[in-house]
C-alpha positions in Angstrom: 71.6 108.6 124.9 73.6 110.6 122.1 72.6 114.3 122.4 73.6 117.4 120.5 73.6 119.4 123.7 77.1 120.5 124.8 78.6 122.3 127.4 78.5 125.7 126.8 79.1 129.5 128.4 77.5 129.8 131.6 73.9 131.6 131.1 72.5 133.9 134.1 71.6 131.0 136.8 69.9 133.7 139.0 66.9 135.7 138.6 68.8 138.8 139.8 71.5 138.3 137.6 69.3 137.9 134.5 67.8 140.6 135.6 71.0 142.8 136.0 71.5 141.4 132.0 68.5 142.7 130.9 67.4 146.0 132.6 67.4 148.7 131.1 68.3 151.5 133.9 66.9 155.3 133.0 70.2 156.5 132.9 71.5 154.7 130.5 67.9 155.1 128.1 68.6 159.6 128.4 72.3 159.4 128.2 71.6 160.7 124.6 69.1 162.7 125.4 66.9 160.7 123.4 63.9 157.8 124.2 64.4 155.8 121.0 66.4 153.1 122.3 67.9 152.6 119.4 69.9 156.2 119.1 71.8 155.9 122.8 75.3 156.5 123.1 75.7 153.3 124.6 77.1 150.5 122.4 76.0 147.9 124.9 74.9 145.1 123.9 71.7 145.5 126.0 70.8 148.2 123.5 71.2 146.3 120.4 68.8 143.4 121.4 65.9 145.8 122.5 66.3 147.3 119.2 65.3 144.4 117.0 65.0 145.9 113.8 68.8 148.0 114.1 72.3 145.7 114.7 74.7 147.1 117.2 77.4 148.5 115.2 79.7 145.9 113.8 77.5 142.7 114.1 77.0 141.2 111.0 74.5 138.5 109.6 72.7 136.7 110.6 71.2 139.0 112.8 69.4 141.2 109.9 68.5 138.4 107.6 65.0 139.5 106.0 61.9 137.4 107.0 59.6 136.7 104.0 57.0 139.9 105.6 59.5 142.9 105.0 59.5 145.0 108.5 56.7 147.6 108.1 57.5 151.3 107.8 56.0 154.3 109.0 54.8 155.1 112.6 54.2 151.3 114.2 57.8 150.2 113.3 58.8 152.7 115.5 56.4 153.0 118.8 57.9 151.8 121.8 56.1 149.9 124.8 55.6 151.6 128.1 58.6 150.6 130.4 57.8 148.5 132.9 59.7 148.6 136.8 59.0 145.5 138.5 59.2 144.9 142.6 62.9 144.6 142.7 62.9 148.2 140.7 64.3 147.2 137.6 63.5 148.6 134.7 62.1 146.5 131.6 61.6 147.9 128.1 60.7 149.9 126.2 59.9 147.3 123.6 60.0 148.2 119.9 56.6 147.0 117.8 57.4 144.6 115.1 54.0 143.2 113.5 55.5 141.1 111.4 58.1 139.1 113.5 59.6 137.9 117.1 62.4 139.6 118.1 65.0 138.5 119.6 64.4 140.7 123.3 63.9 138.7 126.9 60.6 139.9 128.9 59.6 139.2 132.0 56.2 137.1 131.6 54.3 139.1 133.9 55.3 142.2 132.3 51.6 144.7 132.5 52.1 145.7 129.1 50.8 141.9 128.3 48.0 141.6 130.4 44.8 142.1 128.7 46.2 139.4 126.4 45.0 136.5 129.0 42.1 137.9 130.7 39.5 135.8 132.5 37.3 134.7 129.8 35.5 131.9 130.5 37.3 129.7 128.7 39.1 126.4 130.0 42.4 124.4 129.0 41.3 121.4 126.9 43.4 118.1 125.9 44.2 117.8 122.6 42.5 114.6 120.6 43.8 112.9 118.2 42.3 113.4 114.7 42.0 111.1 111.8 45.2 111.7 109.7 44.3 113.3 106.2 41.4 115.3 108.3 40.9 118.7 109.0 41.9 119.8 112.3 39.5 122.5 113.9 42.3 124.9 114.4 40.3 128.0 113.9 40.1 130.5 115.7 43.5 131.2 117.1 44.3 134.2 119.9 47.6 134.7 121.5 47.0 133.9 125.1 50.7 134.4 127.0 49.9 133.4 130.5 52.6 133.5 132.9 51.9 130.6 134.8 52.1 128.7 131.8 55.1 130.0 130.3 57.2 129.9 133.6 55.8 126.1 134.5 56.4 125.1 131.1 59.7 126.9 130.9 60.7 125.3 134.4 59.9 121.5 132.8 61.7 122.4 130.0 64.9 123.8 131.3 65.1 121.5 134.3 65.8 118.4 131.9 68.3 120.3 129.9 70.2 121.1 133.5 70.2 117.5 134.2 72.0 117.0 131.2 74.8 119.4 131.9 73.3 122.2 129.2 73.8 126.2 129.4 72.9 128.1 127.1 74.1 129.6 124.5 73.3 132.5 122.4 71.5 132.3 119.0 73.5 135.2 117.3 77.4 135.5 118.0 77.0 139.0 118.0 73.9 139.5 120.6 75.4 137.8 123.9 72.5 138.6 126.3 69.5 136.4 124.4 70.3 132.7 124.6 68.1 129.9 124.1 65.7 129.1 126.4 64.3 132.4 126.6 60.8 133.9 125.2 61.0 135.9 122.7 59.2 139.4 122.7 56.1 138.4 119.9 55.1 140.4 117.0 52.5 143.1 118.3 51.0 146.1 117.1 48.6 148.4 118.2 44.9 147.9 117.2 41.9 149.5 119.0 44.0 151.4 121.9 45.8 148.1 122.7 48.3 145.4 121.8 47.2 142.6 119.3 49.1 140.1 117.4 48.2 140.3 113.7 46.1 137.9 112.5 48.4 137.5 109.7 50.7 136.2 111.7 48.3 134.1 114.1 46.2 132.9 111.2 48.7 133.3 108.4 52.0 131.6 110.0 51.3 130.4 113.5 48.1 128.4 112.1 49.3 126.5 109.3 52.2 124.7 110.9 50.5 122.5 113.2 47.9 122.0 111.1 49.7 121.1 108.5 51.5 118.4 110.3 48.6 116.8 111.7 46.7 116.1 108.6 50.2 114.1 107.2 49.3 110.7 107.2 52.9 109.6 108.6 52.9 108.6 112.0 56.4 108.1 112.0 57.1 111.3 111.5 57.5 113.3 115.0 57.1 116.4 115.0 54.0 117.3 116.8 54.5 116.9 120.9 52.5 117.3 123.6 53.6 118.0 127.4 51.6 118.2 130.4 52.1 121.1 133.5 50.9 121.7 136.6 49.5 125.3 137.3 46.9 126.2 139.7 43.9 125.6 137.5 45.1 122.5 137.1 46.8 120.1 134.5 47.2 122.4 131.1 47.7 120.8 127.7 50.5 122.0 126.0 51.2 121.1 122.5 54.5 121.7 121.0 56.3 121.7 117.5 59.8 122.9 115.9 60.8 124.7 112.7 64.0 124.5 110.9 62.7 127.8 109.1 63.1 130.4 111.7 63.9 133.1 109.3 59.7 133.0 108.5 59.3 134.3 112.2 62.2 135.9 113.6 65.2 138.0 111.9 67.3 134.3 112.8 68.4 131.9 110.1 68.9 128.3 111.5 68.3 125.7 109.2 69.3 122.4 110.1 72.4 122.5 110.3 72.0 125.0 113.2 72.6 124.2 116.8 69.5 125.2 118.1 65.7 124.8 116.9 62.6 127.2 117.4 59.5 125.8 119.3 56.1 127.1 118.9 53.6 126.2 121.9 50.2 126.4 121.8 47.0 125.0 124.1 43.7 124.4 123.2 40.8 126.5 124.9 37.5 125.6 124.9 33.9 127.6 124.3 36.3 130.5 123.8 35.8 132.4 121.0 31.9 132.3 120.0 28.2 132.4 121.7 28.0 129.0 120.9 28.0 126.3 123.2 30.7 123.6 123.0 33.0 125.6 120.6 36.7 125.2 121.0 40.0 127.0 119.6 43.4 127.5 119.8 45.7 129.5 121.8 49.3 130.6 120.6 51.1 130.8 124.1 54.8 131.4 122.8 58.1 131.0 121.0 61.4 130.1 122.0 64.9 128.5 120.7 66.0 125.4 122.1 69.1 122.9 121.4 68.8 120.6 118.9 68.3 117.3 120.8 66.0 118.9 123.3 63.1 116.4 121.6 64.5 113.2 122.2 65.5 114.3 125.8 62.0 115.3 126.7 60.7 112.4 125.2 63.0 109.7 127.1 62.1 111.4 130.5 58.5 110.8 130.0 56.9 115.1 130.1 57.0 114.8 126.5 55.0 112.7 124.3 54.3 112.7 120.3 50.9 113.4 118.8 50.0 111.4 116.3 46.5 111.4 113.8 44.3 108.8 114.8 
């Protein structure tokens, strides 16, 4: 099988190495005497990717190309999360707000700050049916639901096949080493009601449209709406995924396609979620992440992976 998935520089293969990559020790964060990540006297590279809206001196584009929401100003572009030590004692964070984009920062999955996001609701993972092509798919209403089981069991699938294949991988921008593909990127929050939200203008106004856009084409040739399967403890979960050669809409990245690797956008379907009403169903945003180009046919050939088509 032809595959545009080359060797490339070894990633972390170790949790505690990727965690060495990406902590953020205190030291290092008051060197400067200052919290805003941004304004340490380090020049590590560390720094520049936690920052997402400031380069680290010298990198050049495409790192700062503008999405098509300009970065908001005043007090939210600057808050910073709460920095999270985990059970080894590494440090993770802080995490700049960016409402209007994904940046391009690792996280740990079960990071607190997260948490309320996927809160026992009462709802359940649902399959996803095929709908009459040229029909309206019932979309609405969309949350962002970033459950760690999921995203580590669907990151496991994922990356497992790519291993098989002799992939490492490589980083999306030259100039920021320590994110590489494979990895989620930190989501567009802001603060609404004493917590952390995605805006609905991205959830409704971005994340929304693309799958539903693709389902209602009438082309069942045309693949580019997948669906996998994972195991987790409440049982088999529903995934469905889809790629964008337009990155730049929802992350500071410009890929096109001629770039080597492709953003994915997972989501799952929930049902009698979001209303009093029985037998009501929506959708759940789950994550983001760049992949290599070919990682669709591979996934498909081995079976996890299969296309969604209208019915």
């Amino acid at each position: 099988m032809a595959m545009d998935i080359a060797m490339r520089d070894a990633a972390p293969s170790s949790p505690e190495l990727l965690s060495e990559l990406y902590s953020h020790r205190g030291a290092d964060r008051t060197a400067s005497g200052s919290d805003d990540v941004g304004s340490s006297s380090s020049s590590s590279t560390y720094d520049s990717v936690v920052d997402g809206d400031r380069p680290a001196p010298g990198s050049r584009s495409p790192w700062r190309l503008p999405s098509l929401l300009p970065a908001r100003k005043g007090p939210d572009a600057h808050t910073l999360t709460p920095i999270y030590t985990d059970s080894a004692g590494i440090e993770w964070g802080p995490y700049r707000l960016s409402p209007d984009r994904f940046q391009l920062n690792y996280y740990p999955p079960t990071i607190p700050t997260l948490s309320h996001l996927y809160r026992p609701d009462g709802t359940v993972s649902m399959e996803f049916i095929p709908y009459p092509a040229g029909k309206q798919f019932p979309w609405s209403p969309i949350v962002y639901r970033p459950e760690p089981e999921v995203l580590q069991n669907l990151h496991s699938l994922i990356v497992g096949h790519l291993r098989k294949v002799g992939w490492s991988a490589r980083s999306i921008v030259p100039d920021q080493k320590l994110f590489r593909e494979g990895m989620w990127l930190w989501p567009p929050l802001e603060r609404y009601r004493n917590s952390l939200q995605m805006p609905s203008r991205m959830l409704e106004g971005k994340l929304l449209r693309i799958p539903g856009t693709r389902l209602r084409r009438a082309i069942k040739t045309h693949k580019n709406l997948f669906m996998l399967k994972i195991q987790t403890a409440e049982g088999i979960r529903h995934v469905l995924a889809t790629t964008t050669n337009k990155a730049h809409i929802f992350t500071p990245v410009y890929t096109g396609r001629e770039g080597n690797s492709k953003l994915w956008l997972f989501y799952e379907r929930r049902w009698n979620a979001f209303t009093a009403s029985s037998g009501r169903s929506g959708t759940a945003f789950l994550g983001a992440m760049f992949l290599p180009k070919g990682t669709e046919s591979l996934l498909l050939d081995s079976g996890d992976m299969k296309v969604l088509l209208p019915g």
